[in-house]
N, C-alpha and C positions, 0 to 999 in steps of 0.2 A: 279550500285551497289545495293547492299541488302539493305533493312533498319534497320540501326541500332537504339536501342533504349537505354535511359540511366536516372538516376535522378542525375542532372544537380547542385544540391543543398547541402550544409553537411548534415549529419544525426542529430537528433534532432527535436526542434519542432520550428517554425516559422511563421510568418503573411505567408508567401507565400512558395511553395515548386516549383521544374519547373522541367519536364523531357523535353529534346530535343531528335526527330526522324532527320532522316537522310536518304535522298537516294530515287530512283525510288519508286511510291509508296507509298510516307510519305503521301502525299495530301488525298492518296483514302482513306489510312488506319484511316487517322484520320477525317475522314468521317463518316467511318464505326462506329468510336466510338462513336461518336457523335450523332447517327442517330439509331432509333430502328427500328429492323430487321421486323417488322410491320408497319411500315411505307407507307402509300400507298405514290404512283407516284404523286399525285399530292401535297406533304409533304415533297417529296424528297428535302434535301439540294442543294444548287447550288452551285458550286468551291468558296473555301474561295478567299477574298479579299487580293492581295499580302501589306503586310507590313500591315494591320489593325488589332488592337486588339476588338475580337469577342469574345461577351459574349454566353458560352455555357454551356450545362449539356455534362458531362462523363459517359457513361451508362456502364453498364456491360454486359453480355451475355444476360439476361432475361430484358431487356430494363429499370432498375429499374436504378436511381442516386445512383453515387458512389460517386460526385461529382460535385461542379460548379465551373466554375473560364472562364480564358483568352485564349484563341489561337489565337497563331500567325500564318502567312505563312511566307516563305521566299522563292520564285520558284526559280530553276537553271539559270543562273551563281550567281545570285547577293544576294549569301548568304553566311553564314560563310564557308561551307565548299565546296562550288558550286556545293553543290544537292540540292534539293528540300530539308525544313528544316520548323519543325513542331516543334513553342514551345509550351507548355499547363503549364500554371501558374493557377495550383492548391492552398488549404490551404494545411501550413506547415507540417499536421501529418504525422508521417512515416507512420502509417497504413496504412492512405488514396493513400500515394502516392508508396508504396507500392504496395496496391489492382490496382491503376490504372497504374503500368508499368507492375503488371503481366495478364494486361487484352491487353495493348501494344501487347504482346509478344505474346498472346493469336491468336490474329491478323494480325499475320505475321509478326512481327519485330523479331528482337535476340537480344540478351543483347552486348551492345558494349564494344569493350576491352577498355584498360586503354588509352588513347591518341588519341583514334580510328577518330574522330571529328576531331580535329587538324590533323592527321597523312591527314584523305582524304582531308582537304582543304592544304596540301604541295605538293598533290599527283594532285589536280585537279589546281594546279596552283594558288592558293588563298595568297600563302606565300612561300618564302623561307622557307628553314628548319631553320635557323639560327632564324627569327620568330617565329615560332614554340615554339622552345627551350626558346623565351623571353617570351611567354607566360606561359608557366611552374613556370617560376621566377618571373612574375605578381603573380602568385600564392603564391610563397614562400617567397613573399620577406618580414621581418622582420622588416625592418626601412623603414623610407617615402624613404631616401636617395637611398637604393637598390632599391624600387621601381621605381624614378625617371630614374635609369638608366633601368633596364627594359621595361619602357616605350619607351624610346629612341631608343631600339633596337629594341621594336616590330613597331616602327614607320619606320625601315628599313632605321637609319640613319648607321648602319652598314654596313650592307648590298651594300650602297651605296657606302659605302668608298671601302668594297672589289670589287665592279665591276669596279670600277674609275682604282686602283691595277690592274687588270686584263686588263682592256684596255690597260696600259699601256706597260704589258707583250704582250699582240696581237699584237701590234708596233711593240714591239723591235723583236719579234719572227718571221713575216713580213717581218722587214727590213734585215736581217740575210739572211731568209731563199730568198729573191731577190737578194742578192748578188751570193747565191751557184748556183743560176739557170743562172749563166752568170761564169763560173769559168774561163775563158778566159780573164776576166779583170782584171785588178790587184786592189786589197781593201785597198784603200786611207787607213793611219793611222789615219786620223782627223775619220773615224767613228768609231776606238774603243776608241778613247776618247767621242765619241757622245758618246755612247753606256755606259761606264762608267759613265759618267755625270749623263744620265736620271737615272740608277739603284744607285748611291748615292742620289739623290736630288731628285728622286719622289718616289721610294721605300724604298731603304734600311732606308731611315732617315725616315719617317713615318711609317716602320714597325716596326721600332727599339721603336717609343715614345709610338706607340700601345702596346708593348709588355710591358714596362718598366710600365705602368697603369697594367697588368695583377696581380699580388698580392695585391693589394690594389680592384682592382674589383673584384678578385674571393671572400679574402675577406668578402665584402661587402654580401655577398649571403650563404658563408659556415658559416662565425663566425668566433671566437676565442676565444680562452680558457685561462684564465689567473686565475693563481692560487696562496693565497696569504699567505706565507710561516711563520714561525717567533717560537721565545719559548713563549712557555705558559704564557698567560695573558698581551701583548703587545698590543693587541685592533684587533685582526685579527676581531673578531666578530663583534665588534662596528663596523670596516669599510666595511662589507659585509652589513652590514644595511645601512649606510652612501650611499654607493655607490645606492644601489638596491633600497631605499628610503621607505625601509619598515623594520617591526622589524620580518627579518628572526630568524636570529640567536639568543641563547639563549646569553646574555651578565653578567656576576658573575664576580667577584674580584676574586674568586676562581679558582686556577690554575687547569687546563684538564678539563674543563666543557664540551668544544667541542671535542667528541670522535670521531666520524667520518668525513668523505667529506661530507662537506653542498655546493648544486650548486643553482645559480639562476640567473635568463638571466636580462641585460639590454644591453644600448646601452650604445658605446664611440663615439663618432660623427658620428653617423651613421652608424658604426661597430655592428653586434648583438656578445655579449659577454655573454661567460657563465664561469660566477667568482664562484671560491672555497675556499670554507674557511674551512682549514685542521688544526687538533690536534697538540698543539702544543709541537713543538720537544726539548724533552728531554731525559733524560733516565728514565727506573721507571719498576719495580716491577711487575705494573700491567699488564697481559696480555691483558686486552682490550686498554691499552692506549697504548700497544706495538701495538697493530693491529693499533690503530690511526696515530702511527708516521709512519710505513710505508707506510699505505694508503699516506701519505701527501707526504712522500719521492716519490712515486710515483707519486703523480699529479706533483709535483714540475720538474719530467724528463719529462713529457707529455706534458704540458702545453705550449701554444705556447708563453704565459710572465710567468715571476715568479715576485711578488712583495714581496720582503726581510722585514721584519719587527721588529725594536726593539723599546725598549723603552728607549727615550731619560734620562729618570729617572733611569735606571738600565743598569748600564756598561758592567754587565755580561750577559748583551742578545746582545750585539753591533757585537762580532763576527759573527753573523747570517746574517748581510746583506754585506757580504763580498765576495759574488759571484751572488748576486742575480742580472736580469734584469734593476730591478726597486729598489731602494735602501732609505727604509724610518725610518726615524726616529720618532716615536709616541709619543702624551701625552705633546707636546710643548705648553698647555696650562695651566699645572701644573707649574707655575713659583714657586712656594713655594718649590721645591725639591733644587733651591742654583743654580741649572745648566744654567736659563734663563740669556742671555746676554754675554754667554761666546761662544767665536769661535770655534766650533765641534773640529778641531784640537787640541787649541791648550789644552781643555780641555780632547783632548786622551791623551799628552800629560802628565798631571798633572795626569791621572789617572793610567793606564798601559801599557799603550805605544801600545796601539791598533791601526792598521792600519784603521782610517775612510774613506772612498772615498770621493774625493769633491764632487762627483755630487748628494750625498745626498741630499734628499729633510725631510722639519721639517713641520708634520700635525699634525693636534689635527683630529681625526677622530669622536671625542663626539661632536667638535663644528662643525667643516667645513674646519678648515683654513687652507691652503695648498691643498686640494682636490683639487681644479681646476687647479693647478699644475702639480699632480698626472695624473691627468684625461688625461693633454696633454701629459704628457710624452708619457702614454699608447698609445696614435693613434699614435703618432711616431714611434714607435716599431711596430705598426700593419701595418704601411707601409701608414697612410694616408696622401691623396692628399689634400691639401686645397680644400674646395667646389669649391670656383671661378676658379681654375684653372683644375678642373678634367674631364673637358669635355665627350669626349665619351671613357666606359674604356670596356678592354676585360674582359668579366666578367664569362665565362665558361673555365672552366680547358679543353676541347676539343680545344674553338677556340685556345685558347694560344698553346696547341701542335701543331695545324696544322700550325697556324703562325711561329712558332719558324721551323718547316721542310719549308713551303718556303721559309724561310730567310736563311735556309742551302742550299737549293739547287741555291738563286739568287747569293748570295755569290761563291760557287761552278762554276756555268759558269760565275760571273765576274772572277774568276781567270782563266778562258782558254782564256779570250780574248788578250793575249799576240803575239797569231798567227793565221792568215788566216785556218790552216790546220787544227784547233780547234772550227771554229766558229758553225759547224752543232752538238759539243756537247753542245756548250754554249748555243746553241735555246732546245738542247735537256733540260738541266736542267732547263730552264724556264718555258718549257710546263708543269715539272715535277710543277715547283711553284707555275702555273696558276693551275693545278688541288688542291693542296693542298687548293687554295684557295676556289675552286670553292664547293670541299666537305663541307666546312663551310656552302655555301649557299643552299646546297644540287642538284647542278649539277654533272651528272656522275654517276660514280654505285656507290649508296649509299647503295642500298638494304641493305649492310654487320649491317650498322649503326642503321636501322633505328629501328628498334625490340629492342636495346640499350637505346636508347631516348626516344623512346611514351611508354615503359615498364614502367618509371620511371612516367609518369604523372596519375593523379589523373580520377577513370571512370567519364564518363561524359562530359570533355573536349579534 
């Protein structure tokens, strides 16, 4: 293949910048860079040392320094992308690194597309695609937690569980298609209950707990959006600071201070969450706090939680958590309002007969208390798995569709195997399940996929 060239590093400035070459050629090229075109023979460089970091100068066309720093080699197979692979660990200025990829390129390399690195080490055999794609999500992941599982699948613990799957379908597809090539015997009933057995107890039930992790993995990697609803002046602001552990939002006694959506990203056990803290809904006069109530009316249909907010001091904000996800009562640190120590009930009760839910939770959002409460409700709702028990999860919205089709199609030829005259469709839908799987790890014509996947990743990698 051609040599591609790329800078490897974000934009910015840094103790160190790295472009990586790739491909037929990488070795000569960076040779040439290295080496002034006056150079006699007996000055000539000699082939870099594989895997040794080598202190060089980066010359430019007129032999002059553009740069000093490290090169690496990495010869074919036993590199990332199994071509020959050339790093040069420059300093971090864009200029510098800049001037010396457009002297790369100068030199015969082209500029690599987005993935292009990764794409040719799934192409040269270096990785599954399914890896690939967890390298992406080493990239993007947000929380250590998303990372951990990223790691996991770039480790091909995945990967492994789908070939295990697949063996298991080459069996049963095997054992099927050895029956039809003797149609003269007659097919013992004991092998369609074989045959059932293995597809409940080694597929259908390990597809099923794989799949049943897929919202809680994907998840872990998209986010979620919770948005935190209530009337005017109930502490929506104080608990957007609370939560995010910083003083975002502006906090007043003064009712409609917050006019628009204020967002700001943390984590709920390992979830990245982008919380909103919207104008609180009343009615009013003003046209910009109109534009606020519906801005918030809107996040509140968006939002993948809504946390309902009143204040436990003012009866006439309590209607407000009466549909919400997350259902809270504010300001339970104000004992001086007469209300501390009475039971929410039976004190609707006593007041106007307002419908409270029991599953109201009572926080002071100014001190803390009750937050950690709150905090767990949220991962529940977001679908999380305990740490200790969430082993390996599906963590891309592709694998889970492709899983969820071969769990149609294995389902599918279990139900033909009621009769002999049906068993070459029941291998038929298997094979169909074996591919579904096999697209995951990028066996079969993926071509259609792959311009989809490496479009999405970052140049460079």
């Amino acid at each position: 293949m051609d040599v591609i060239a790329a800078i490897a590093t974000p934009p910015g400035r840094g103790g160190i910048g790295i472009i990586r070459l790739s491909g037929t050629g990488a070795h000569d090229l960076a040779l040439r860079l290295v080496q002034s075109s006056d150079d006699s023979s007996e000055r000539t460089l000699s082939p870099f040392r594989p895997r040794y970091a080598q202190w060089v100068s980066f010359l430019d066309a007129d032999g002059r320094q553009l740069d000093s720093g490290l090169l690496l080699y990495f010869p074919a197979p036993h590199s990332y992308t199994g071509e020959d692979v050339i790093e040069l660990q420059a300093h971090g200025s864009r200029i510098l690194l800049q001037a010396l990829l457009e002297r790369v390129l100068v030199l015969g390399a082209r500029l690599a597309e987005p993935g292009e690195f990764t794409r040719r080490a799934v192409q040269n055999g270096k990785m599954h695609l399914e890896q690939a794609e967890a390298v992406a999500a080493c990239i993007d992941a947000a929380t250590l937690r998303a990372a951990r599982q990223a790691q996991l699948h770039l480790q091909g613990e995945f990967g492994r569980q789908l070939n295990g799957w697949m063996d298991v379908l080459t069996g049963l597809v095997a054992h099927v298609e050895a029956c039809l090539d003797f149609p003269e015997e007659e097919i013992p009933a004991l092998l369609f209950d074989e045959l059932r057995a293995t597809l409940d107890g080694e597929l259908l039930q390990a597809m099923n707990a794989a799949l049943r992790s897929a919202n809680f993995g994907e998840r872990l990697f998209q986010g979620a959006c919770v948005a935190i609803i209530g009337a005017p002046n109930v502490g929506k602001s104080t608990l957007l600071n609370r939560l995010s552990g910083r003083d975002r939002a502006i906090v007043s006694k003064q009712p409609g201070t917050t006019r628009d959506v204020l967002e700001v990203d943390f984590e709920v056990h390992g979830i990245p969450v982008r919380l909103l803290d919207t104008a609180g809904m009343r009615d009013s006069d003003d046209r910009i706090e109109q534009e606020g109530v519906r801005r918030a009316q809107a996040a509140a249909r968006t939002a993948d939680v809504t946390i309902f907010m009143a204040d436990i001091c003012d009866v006439s904000t309590w209607n407000d958590i009466a549909d919400g996800d997350i259902r809270v009562m504010n300001k339970c640190d104000l004992s001086g309002s007469g209300l501390m120590g009475l039971d929410l009930m039976e004190l609707d009760l006593m007041k106007q007969d307002l419908a409270v839910p029991d599953d109201v939770l009572r926080i002071s959002a100014s001190t803390g208390d009750g937050v950690d409460a709150l905090l767990q409700r949220m991962a529940e709702l977001l679908g999380e798995i305990p740490a200790g028990d969430e082993g390996l999860l599906v963590t891309s919205r592709r694998h889970r569709q492709q899983l969820e089709r071969a769990r149609e199609h294995l389902i599918s030829g279990r139900a033909l195997l009621g009769s002999s005259e049906h068993l070459d469709l029941a291998a038929f839908e298997w094979r169909q399940a074996w591919s579904c799987l096999g697209e995951i790890l990028g066996i079969g014509d993926i071509e259609h996929i792959l311009d989809r996947i490496f479009s999405e990743f970052c140049i460079g990698k």
